[in-house]
N, C-alpha and C positions, 0 to 999 in steps of 0.2 A: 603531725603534732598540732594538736588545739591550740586557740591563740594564747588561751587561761594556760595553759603549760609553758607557752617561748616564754611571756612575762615572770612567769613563776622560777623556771631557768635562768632567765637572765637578771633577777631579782638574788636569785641561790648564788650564784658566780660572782656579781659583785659584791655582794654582803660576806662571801670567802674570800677574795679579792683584798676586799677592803680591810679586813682585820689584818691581814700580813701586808699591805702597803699601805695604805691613808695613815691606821691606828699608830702603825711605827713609823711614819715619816710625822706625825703630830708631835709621837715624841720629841724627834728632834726641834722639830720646831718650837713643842716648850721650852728647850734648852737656849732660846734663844738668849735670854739674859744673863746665862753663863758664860756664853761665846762673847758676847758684848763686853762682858766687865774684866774679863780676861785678857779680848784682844782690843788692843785701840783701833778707832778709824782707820786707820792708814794700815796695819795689820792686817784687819778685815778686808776687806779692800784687796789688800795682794792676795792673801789665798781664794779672794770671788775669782780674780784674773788666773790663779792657777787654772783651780779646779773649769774655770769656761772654758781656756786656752784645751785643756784636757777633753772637754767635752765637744769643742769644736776638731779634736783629731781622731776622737773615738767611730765616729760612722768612716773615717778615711783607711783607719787601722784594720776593721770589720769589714769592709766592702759594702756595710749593708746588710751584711749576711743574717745578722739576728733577727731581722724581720722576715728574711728569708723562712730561716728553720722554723717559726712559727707557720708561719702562711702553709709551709706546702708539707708540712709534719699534721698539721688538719686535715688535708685533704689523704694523706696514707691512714691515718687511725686504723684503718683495718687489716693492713699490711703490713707485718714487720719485717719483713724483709725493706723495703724501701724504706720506713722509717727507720731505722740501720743505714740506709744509703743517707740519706739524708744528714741525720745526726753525724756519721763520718766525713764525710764530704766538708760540712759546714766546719767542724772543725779544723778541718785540713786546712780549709783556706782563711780560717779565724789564726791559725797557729804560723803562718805565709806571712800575713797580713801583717802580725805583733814582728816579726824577722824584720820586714820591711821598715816597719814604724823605727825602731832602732836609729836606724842611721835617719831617717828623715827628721825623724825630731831633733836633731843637733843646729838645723837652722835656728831654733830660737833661741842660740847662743848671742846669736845677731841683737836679742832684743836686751836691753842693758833691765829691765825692770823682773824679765823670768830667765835671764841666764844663769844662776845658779840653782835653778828648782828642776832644768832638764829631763836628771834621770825620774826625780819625782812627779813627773807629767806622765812619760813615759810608762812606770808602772802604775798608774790609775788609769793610763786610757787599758793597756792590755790585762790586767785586772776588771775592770768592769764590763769590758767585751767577753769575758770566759762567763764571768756570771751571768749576764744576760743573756746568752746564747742556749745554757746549761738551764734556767729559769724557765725560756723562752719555749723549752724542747719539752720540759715537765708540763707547763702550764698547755701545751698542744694535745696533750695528752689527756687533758683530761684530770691530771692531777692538781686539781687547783687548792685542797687544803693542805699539800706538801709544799706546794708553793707557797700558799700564804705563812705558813710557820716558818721556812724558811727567810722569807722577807723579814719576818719578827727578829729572830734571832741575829740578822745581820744587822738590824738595827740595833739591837742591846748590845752588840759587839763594837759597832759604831760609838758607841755614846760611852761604853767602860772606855776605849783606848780614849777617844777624847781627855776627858778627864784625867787619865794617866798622863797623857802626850801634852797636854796643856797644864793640868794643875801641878802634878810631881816631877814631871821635866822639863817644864815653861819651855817648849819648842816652839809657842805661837805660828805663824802661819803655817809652818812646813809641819805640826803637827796636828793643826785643824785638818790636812786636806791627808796625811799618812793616815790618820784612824780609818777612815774611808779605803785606800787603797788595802789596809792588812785584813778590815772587815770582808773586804769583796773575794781577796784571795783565800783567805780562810773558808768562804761560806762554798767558794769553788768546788775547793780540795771535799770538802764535805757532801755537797752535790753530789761529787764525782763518784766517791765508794758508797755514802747512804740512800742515796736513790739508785744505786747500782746502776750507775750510766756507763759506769767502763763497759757493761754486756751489750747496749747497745752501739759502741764505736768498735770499727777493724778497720786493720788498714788496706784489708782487703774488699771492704765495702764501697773505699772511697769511687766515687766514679765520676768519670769525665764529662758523660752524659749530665746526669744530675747536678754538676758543678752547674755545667754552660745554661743548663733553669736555672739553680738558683741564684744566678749571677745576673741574669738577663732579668730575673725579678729584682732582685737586691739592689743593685749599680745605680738604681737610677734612686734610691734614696740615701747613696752614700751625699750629692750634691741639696738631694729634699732635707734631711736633717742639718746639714751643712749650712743652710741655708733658713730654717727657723732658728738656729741658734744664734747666726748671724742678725737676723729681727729681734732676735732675744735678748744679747748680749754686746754686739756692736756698738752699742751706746757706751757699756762703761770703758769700753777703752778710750771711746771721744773724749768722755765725759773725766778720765783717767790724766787725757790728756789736755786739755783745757781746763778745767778745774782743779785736776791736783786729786792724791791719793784721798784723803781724807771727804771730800766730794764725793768720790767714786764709792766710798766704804759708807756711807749716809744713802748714797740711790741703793746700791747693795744691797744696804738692810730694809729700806721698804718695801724692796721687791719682793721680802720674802713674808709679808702678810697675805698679798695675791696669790702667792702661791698654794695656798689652800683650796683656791678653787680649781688650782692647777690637780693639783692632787686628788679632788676628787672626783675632775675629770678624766686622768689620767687612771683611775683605778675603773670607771663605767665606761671608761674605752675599751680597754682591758677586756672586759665580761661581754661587752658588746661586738666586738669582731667575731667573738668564739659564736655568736649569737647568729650574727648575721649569716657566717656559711654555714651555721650546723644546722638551724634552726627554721624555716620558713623556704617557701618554693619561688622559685622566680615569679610567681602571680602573686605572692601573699609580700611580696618584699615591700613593694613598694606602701603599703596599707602598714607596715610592721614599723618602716625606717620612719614615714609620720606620725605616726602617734608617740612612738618614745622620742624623737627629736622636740615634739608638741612640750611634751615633761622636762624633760634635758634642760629646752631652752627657758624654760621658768623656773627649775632648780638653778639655774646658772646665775639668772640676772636677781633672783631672791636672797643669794648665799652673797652676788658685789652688793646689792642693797645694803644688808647688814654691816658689810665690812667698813665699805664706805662709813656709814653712820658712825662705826665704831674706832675710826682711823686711831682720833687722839688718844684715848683708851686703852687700847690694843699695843698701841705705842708704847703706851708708858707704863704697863703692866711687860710688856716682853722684851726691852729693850733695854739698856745703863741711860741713864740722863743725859749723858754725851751726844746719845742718838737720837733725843725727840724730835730736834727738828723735821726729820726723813718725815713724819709726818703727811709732810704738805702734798708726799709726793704719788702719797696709798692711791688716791681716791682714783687719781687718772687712769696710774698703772691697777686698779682695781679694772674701771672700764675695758682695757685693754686687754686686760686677762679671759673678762667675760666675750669678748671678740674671738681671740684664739683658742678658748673652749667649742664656741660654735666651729669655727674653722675644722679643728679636729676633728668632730662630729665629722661634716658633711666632709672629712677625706677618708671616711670609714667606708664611701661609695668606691674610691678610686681604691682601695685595699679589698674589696667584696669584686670588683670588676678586673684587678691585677691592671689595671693602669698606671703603674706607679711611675711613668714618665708624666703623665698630667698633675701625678700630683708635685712631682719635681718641678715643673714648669711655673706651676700658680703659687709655689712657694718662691719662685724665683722673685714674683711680683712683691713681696712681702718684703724680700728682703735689701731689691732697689730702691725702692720708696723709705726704706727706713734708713736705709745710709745715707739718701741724699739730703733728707729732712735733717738728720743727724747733722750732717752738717752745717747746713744751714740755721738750723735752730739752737744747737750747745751753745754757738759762742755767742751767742747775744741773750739767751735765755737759760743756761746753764743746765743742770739735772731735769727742770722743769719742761726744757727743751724736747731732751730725751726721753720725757713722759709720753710728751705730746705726739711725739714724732713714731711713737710704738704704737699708741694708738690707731694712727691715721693708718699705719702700714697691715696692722687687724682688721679692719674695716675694708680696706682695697680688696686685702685677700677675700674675705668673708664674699665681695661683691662676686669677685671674679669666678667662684668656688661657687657661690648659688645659680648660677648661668651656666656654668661648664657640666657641673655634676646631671643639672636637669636633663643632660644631654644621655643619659647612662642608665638614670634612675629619678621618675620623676617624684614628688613628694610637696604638699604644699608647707612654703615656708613661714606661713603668717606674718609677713611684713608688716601688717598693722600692727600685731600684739610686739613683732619687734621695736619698730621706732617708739612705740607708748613707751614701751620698757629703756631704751634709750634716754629718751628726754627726762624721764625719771630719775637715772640717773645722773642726769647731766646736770639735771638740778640740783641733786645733793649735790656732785663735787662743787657747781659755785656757792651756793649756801656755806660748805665746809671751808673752801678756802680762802672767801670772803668778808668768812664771821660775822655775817650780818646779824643785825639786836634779833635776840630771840631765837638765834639759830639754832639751840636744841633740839629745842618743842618744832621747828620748821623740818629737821633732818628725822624726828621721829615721825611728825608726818608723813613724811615724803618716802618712810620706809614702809609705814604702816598702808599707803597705797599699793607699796611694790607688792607685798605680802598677800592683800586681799585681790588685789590683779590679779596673779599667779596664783594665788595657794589655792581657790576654789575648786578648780577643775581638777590640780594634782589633789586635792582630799578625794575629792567625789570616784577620782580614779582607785585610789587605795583603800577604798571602803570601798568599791564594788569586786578588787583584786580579792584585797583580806577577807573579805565576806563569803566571796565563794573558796576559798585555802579552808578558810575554819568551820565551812558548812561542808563542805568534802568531807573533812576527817573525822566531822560529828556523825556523816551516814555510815562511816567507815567502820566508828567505834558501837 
């Protein structure tokens, strides 16, 4: 395959991608100002703590196995018979898995703050294990705009129950975080007979053999997911607990401006693994993984520039009044977002090489650093603390990950254009939370550098891509 073709490919797949996951996860995220004037701080706040608590049980539920069925359903594409093995297999022990979950989730009766939301943990973690697994097996496939419609419509399913479950049965929290759990089961059951996936599970496919792969790959990111959540989300229990619910539902809601860059890193990760084994030869890889990382990393720090500049704005267009202050708190967790964007990237090495204990390991580093900053920083510097302290545990990773992966797959990192692009915006966040005279005009500055840094080379790239796409199909026609 021509290099003009892997780019065109992997331009095709996230642009599919993106329309059934960014498009409708944007939605929700316009809905922000619904959820806000609906739920109070303190509200918010308990269903963030549900739904993590949930998200920290769902890789324990899975085994891992979702990443599995992906990973090694690529490598069958030509086989159906093993892609059958596979798909059943993973089921078998996604359906083990949810048995298990059951009685283990009853420990967090123990916790006086989610003892009564139990069962409703429970079926959000095995509910979002079935769809992802189900998702995960289409999208290996090669079906990536059943996918993306699919993503659509479980989002429009999300956001009718919302609205039902909050505005005509004011359920607050436990209805914020059920629309979620009915949309995932529903989009299951619908997976299951409209993409006709019952043809590929039997229970005579499952096999012991293909279990003990996909376990030996899986297991070792049951602790790797575990453990970014933990850098992700460890804080607002601190922060839950030393500042109080209301605290906790203010970091909460800033977290979720950054998460846009989340999102549309998480959608060109997506497009990008199916890229890296389909797409290029172990010569051509290492030439393939620099130059989109080259783009990646200037879409990344271009999209925190913006946000940054746009904190208070963004604020108070998506948020109730209640919640302006969170504010303060975008720009850092902005920085830190665009850290564990890079991070993801360069573990698309360790997922292309099936080292997924390396990548257990260097997440491990992420997620000691943030606990212990965690605590030492909450209680004397509160939410702010927690910023801080996610950050620095981004950055650790990021180091330890560009040294280990070189080891695999080498690729130049541009360390210059990264710190330029750092100090940039390092600046903004003080400028933004310093408000010094003139800070506007200083923060539009300091964007309109980040833009002219970066944007140059990603134009001059897409006008040499575009150019040959539409001079192709001009000799075509």
């Amino acid at each position: 395959m021509s290099r003009f073709d892997k780019y065109k490919r992997l331009f095709s797949n996230t642009a599919i991608l993106g329309a059934g996951t960014f498009a409708s996860k944007v939605l929700v995220f316009l809905l922000m100002p619904f959820y806000t004037s609906v739920l109070s701080t303190a509200e918010f706040g308990t269903a963030d703590l549900i739904a993590q608590t949930a998200n920290l049980l769902i890789p324990l539920a899975a085994v891992g196995i979702c990443d599995g069925i992906f990973r090694f359903t690529l490598d069958a594409s030509e086989d159906e018979a093993h892609r059958k093995r596979i798909f059943s297999t993973g089921v078998a022990i996604l359906l083990l898995g949810s048995l298990l979950l059951v009685g283990a989730v009853q420990v967090i009766r123990l916790f006086d703050t989610l003892s009564e939301y139990v069962l409703l943990i429970a079926l959000y973690v095995i509910a979002a294990n079935f769809h992802s697994a189900f998702a995960n097996y289409l999208r290996a496939e090669g079906k990536t705009v059943l996918f993306a419609v699919q993503g659509i419509l479980n989002t429009a399913l999300t956001i009718a129950l919302n609205i039902l479950f909050l505005l005509t049965f004011e359920m607050g929290a436990t209805g914020y975080v059920l629309s979620v759990v009915v949309a995932d089961a529903a989009m299951t059951v619908l997976l299951f007979f409209v993409a006709r996936l019952y043809r590929d599970f039997s229970v005579r496919s499952i096999s012991r053999t293909t279990a003990k792969e996909l376990l030996k790959f899986s297991i070792p990111y049951i602790p790797t997911t575990m453990l970014w959540l933990i850098t992700s989300v460890s804080d607002r229990y601190i922060v839950a607990y030393y500042c109080g619910e209301s605290a906790n539902g203010l970091y909460a809601a800033a977290y979720k401006l950054p998460t846009l860059l989340s999102l549309v890193s998480g959608v060109f990760v997506e497009a990008w693994h199916f890229s890296t084994v389909r797409d290029a030869t172990d010569d051509e890889k290492a030439d393939f993984f620099g130059t989109v990382y080259f783009h990646f990393m200037g879409v990344m720090f271009m999209g925190g520039a913006f946000l940054i500049a746009g904190a208070k704005l963004f604020t108070t267009i998506l948020l109730a009044d209640s919640y302006y202050s969170s504010w303060e708190f975008v720009p850092v967790l902005v920085m830190a977002t665009v850290f564990s964007t890079l991070v993801s990237f360069l573990g698309s090495v360790y997922f292309l090489k099936k080292k997924s204990t390396l990548s257990m390991l260097t997440a491990m580093v992420g997620a000691l650093v943030n606990i212990i900053l965690n605590f030492v920083m909450i209680p004397t510097h509160g939410a702010m603390g927690a910023a801080v302290a996610t950050l620095i545990s981004y950055l650790a990773v990021f180091a330890v990950r560009a040294y280990d992966t070189a080891l695999y797959l080498k690729f130049p990192l541009h360390y210059g254009r990264l710190a330029v692009n750092f100090v940039l915006l390092l600046a903004q966040t003080a400028v933004m939370l310093l408000e010094v005279p003139y800070w506007i005009f200083l923060e539009a500055g300091l964007l309109l550098l980040v833009l002219i840094f970066n944007g140059k080379a990603l134009l001059l790239t897409a006008v040499r891509v575009f150019g040959r796409f539409f001079g192709k199909n001009l000799k075509k026609s």
